[in-house]
ZAMIMAR-821053 format. One record per atom (N, C-alpha, C): atom name; x, y, z. Coordinates in Angstrom, 3 decimals. Atoms other than C-alpha are relative to their C-alpha. Layout:
// residues N
{CA, {X, Y, Z}},
...
This chain:
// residues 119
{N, {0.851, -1.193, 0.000}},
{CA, {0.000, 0.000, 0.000}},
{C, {0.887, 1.243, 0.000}},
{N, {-0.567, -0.931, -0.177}},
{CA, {0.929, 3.763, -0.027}},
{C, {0.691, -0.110, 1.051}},
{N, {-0.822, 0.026, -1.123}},
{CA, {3.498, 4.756, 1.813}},
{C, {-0.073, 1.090, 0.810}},
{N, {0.676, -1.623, -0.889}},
{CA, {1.773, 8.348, 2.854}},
{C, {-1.131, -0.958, 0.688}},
{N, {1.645, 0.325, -0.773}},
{CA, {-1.514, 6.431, 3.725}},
{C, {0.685, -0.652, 1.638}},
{N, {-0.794, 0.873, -1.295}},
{CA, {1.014, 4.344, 6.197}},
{C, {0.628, 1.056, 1.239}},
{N, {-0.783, -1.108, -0.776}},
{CA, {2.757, 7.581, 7.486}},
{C, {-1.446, 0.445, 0.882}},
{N, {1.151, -0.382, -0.433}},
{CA, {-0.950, 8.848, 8.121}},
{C, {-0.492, -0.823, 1.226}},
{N, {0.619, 1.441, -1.250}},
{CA, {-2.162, 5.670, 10.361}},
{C, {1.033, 0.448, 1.136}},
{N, {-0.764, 0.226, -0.871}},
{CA, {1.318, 5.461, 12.405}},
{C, {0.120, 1.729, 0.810}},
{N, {0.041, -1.011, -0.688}},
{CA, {1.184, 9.582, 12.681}},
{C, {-1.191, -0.064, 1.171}},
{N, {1.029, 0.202, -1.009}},
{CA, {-2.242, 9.005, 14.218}},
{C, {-0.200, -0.743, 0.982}},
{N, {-0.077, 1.251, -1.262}},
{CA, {-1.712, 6.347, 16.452}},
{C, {0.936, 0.402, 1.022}},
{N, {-0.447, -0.930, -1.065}},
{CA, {1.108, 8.171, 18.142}},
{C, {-0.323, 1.093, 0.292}},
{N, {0.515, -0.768, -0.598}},
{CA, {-0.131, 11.007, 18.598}},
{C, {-1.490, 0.281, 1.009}},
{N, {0.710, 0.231, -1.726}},
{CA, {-3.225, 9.609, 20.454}},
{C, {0.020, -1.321, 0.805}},
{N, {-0.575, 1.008, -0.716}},
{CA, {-1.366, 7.068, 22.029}},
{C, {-0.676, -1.282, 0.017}},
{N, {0.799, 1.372, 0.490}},
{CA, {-2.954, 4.065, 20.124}},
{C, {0.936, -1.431, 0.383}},
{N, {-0.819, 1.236, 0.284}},
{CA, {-1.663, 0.707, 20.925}},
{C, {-0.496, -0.613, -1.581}},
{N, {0.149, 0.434, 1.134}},
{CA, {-1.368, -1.278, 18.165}},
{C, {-1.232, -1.109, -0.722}},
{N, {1.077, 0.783, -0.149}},
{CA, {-4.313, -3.647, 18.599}},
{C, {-1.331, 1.463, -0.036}},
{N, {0.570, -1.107, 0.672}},
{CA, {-6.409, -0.040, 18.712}},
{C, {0.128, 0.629, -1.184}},
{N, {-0.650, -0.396, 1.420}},
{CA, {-4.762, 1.158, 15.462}},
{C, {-0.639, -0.690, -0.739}},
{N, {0.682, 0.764, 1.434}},
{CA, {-6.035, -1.782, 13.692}},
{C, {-1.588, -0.158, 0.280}},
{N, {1.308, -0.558, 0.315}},
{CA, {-9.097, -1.029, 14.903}},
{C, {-0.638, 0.543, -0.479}},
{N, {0.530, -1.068, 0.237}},
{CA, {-9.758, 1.840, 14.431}},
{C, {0.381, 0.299, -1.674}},
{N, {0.135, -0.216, 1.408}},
{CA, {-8.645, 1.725, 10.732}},
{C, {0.171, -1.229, -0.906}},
{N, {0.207, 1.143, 1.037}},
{CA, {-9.794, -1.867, 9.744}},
{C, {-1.129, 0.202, -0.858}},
{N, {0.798, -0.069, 0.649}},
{CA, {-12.601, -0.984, 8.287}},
{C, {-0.155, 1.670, -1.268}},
{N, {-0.176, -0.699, 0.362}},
{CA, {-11.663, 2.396, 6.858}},
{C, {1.286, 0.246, -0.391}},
{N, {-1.417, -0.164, 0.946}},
{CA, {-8.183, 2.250, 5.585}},
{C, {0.416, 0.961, 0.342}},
{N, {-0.628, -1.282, -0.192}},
{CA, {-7.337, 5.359, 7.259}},
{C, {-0.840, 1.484, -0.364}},
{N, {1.025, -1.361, 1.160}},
{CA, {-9.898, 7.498, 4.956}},
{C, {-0.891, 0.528, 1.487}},
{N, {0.914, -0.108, -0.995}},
{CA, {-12.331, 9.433, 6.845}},
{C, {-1.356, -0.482, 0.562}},
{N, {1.230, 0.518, 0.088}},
{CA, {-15.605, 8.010, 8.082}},
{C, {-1.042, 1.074, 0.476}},
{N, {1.013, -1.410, -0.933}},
{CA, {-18.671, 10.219, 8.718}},
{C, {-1.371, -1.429, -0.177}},
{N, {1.454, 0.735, -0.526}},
{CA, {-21.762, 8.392, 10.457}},
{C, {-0.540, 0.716, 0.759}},
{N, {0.980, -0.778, -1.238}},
{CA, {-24.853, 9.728, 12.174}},
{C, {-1.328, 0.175, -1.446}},
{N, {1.197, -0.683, 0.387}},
{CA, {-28.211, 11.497, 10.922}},
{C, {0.399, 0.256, -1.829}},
{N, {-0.612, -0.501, 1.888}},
{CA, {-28.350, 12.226, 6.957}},
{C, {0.182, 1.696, 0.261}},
{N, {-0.434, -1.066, -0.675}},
{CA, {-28.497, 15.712, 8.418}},
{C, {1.537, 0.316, 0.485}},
{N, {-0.758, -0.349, -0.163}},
{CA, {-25.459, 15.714, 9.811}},
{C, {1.360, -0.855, -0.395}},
{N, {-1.150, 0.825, 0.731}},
{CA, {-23.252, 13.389, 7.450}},
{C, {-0.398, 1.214, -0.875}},
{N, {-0.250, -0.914, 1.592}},
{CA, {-24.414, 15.922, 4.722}},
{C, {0.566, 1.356, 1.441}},
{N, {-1.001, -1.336, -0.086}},
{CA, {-23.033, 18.699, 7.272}},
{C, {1.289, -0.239, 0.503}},
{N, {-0.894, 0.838, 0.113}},
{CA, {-20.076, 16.653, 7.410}},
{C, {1.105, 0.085, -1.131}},
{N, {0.427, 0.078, 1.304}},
{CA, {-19.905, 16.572, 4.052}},
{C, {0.044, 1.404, -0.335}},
{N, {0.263, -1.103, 0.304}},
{CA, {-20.632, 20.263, 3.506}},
{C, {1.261, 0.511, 0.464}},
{N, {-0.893, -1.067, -0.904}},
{CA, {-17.831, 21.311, 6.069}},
{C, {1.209, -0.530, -0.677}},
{N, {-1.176, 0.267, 0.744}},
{CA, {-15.133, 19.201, 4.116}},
{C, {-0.230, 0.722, -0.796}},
{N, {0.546, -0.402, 1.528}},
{CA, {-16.528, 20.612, 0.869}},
{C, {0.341, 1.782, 0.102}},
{N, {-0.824, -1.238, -0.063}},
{CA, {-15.929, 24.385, 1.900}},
{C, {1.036, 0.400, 0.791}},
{N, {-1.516, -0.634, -0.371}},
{CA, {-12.952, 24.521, 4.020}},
{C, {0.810, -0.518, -0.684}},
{N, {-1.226, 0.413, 0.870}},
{CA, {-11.649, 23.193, 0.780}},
{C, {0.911, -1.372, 0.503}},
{N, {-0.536, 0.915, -0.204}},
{CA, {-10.545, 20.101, 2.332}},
{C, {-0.402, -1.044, -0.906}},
{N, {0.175, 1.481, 1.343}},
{CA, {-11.866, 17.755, -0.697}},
{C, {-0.798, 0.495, -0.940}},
{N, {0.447, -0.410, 1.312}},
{CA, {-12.981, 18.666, -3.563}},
{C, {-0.834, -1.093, -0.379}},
{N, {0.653, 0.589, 0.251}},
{CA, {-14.840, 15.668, -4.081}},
{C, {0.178, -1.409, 0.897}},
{N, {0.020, 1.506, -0.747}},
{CA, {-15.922, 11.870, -2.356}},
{C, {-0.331, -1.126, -0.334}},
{N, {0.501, 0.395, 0.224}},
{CA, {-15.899, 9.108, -2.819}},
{C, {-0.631, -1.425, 0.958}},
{N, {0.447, 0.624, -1.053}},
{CA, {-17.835, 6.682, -0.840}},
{C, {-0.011, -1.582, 0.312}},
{N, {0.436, 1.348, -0.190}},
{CA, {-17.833, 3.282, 0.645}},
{C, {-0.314, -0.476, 1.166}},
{N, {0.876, 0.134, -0.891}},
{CA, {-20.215, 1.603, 2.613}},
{C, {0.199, -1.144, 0.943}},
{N, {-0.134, 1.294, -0.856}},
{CA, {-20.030, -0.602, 5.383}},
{C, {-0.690, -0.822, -0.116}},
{N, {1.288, 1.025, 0.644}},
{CA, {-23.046, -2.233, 4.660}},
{C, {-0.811, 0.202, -1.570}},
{N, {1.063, -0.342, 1.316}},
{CA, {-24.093, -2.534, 0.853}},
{C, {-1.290, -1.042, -0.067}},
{N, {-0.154, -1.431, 0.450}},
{CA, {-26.606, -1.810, -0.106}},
{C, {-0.775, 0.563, 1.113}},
{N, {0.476, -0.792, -1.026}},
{CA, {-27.975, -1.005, 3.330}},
{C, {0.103, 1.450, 0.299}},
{N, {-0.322, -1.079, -0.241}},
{CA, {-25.840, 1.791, 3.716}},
{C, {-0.004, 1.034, -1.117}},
{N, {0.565, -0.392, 1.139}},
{CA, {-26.097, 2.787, 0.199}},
{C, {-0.896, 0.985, -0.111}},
{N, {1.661, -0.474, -0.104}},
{CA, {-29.875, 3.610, 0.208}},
{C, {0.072, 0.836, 1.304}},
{N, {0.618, -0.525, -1.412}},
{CA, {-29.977, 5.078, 3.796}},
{C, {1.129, 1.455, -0.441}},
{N, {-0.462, -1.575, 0.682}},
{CA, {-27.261, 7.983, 1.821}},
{C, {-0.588, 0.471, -0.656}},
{N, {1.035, -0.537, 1.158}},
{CA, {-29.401, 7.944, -1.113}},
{C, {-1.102, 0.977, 0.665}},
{N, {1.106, -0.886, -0.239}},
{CA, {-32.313, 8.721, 0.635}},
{C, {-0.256, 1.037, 1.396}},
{N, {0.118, -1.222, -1.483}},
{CA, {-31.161, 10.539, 3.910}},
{C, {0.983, 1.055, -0.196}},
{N, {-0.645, -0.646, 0.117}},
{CA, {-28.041, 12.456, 3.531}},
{C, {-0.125, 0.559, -1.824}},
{N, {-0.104, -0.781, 1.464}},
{CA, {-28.010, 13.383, -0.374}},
{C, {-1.413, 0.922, -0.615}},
{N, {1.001, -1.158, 0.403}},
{CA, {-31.637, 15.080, -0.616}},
{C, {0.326, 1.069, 1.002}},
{N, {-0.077, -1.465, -0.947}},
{CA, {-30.254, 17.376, 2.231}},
{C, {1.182, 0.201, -0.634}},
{N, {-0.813, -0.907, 0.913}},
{CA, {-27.224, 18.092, -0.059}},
{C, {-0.428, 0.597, -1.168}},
{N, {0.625, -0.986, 1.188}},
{CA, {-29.246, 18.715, -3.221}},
{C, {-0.512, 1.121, 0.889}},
{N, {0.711, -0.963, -0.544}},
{CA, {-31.579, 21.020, -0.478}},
{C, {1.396, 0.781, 0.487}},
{N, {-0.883, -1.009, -0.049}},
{CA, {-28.279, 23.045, -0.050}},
{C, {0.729, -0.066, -1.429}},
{N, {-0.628, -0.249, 1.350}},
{CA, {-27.168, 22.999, -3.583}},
{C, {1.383, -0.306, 0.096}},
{N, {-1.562, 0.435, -0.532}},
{CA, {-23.965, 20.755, -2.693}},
{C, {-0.010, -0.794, -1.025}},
{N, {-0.356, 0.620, 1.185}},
{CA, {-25.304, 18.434, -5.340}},
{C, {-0.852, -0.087, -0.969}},
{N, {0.908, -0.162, 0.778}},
{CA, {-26.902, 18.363, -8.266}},
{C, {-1.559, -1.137, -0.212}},
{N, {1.431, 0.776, 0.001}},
{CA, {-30.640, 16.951, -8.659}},
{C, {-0.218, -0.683, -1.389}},
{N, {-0.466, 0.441, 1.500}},
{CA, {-30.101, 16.507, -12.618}},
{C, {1.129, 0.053, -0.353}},
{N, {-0.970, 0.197, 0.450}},
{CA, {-27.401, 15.660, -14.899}},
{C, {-0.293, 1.076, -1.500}},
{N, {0.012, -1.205, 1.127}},
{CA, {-27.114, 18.611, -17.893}},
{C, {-0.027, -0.846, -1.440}},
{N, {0.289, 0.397, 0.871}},
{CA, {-26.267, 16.233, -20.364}},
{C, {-0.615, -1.090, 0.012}},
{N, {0.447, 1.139, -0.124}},
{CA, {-27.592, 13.062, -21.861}},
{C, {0.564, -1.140, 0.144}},
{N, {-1.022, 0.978, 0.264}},
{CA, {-24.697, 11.078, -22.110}},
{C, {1.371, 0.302, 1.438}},
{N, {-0.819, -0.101, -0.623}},
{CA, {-21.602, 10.142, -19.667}},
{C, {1.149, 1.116, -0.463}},
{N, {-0.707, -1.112, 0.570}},
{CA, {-19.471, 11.972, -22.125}},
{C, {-0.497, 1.425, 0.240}},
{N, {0.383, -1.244, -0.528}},
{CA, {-21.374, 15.125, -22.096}},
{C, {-0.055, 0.264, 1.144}},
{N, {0.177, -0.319, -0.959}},
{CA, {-22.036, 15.282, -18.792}},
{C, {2.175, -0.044, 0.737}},
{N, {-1.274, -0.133, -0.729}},
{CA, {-18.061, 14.707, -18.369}},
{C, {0.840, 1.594, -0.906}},
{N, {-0.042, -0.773, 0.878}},
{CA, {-17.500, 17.852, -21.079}},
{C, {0.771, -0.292, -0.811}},
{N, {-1.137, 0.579, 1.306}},
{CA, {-15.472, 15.500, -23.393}},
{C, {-0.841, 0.392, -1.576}},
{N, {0.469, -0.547, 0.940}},
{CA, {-15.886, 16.261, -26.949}},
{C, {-0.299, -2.023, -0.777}},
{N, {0.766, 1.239, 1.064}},
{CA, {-18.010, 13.201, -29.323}},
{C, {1.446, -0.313, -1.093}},
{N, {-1.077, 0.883, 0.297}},
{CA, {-14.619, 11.256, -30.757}},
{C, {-0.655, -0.025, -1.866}},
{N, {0.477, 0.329, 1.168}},
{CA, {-14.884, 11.531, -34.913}},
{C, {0.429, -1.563, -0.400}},
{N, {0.085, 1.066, 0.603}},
{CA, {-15.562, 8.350, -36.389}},
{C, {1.194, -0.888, -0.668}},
{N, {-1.472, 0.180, 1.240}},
{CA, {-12.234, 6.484, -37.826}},
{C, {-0.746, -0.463, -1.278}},
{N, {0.651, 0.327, 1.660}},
{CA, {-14.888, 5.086, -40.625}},
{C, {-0.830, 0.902, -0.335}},
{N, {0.842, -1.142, 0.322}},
{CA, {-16.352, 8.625, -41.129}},
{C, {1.067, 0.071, -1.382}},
{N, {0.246, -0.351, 1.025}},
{CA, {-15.595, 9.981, -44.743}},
{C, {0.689, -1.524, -0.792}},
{N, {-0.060, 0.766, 0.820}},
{CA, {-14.879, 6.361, -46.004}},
{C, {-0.308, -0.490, -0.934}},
{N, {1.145, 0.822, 1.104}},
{CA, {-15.713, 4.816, -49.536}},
{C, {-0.836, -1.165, 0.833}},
{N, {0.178, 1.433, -0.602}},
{CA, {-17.933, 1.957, -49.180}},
{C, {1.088, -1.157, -0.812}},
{N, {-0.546, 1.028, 0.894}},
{CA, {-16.073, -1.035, -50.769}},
{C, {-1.176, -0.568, -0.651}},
{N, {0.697, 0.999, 0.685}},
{CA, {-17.165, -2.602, -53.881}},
{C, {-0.081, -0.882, -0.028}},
{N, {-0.254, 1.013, 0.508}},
{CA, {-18.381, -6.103, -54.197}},
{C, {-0.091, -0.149, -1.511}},
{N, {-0.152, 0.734, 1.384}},
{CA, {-17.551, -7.923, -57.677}},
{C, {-1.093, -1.218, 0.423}},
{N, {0.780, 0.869, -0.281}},
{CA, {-20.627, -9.577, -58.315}},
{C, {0.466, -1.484, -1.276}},
């Protein structure tokens, strides 16, 4: 594994005086990443408070329980981020591409003859 993610764990463990049997506790199930649990209320202000003190620019998520935990973001924490405009409710375009602002790839068999068969 990284060798920052490793620096990260062992910084944190000494500094709150983790034994090592706590250490792997506390980041067996999270790899070190951050975890936010509680109310969808207050994972989305969780969520909100990374998001403007610029501490992440974006998340991505994984669940302790799929798709238990899944659904209980879907439908608790992420309509109280659309209701603060943290995330969007629609997608602009119709396609993955558009919606990623890549440009539609020209054809390599665009201005080709057809080939003749010899009948």
């Amino acid at each position: 594994r990284s060798r920052s993610r490793l620096n990260i764990v062992v910084d944190a463990a000494e500094r709150d005086g983790l034994t090592l049997r706590q250490t792997a506790i506390r980041y067996a199930d999270s790899f070190g990443h951050l975890r936010i649990m509680g109310s969808g209320k207050s994972v989305a202000d969780q969520v909100q408070n990374w998001f403007e003190t610029k501490a992440a620019d974006g998340f991505v998520l994984r669940m302790a329980y799929a798709p238990e935990s899944l659904k209980d973001f879907a439908t608790l924490a992420l309509p109280e981020l659309q209701k603060r405009a943290l995330f969007r409710t629609e997608y602009a375009g119709k396609t993955l591409r558009e919606n990623l602002g890549l440009a539609k790839p020209v054809s390599i068999h665009a201005n080709k003859p057809l080939r003749k068969t010899s009948a």
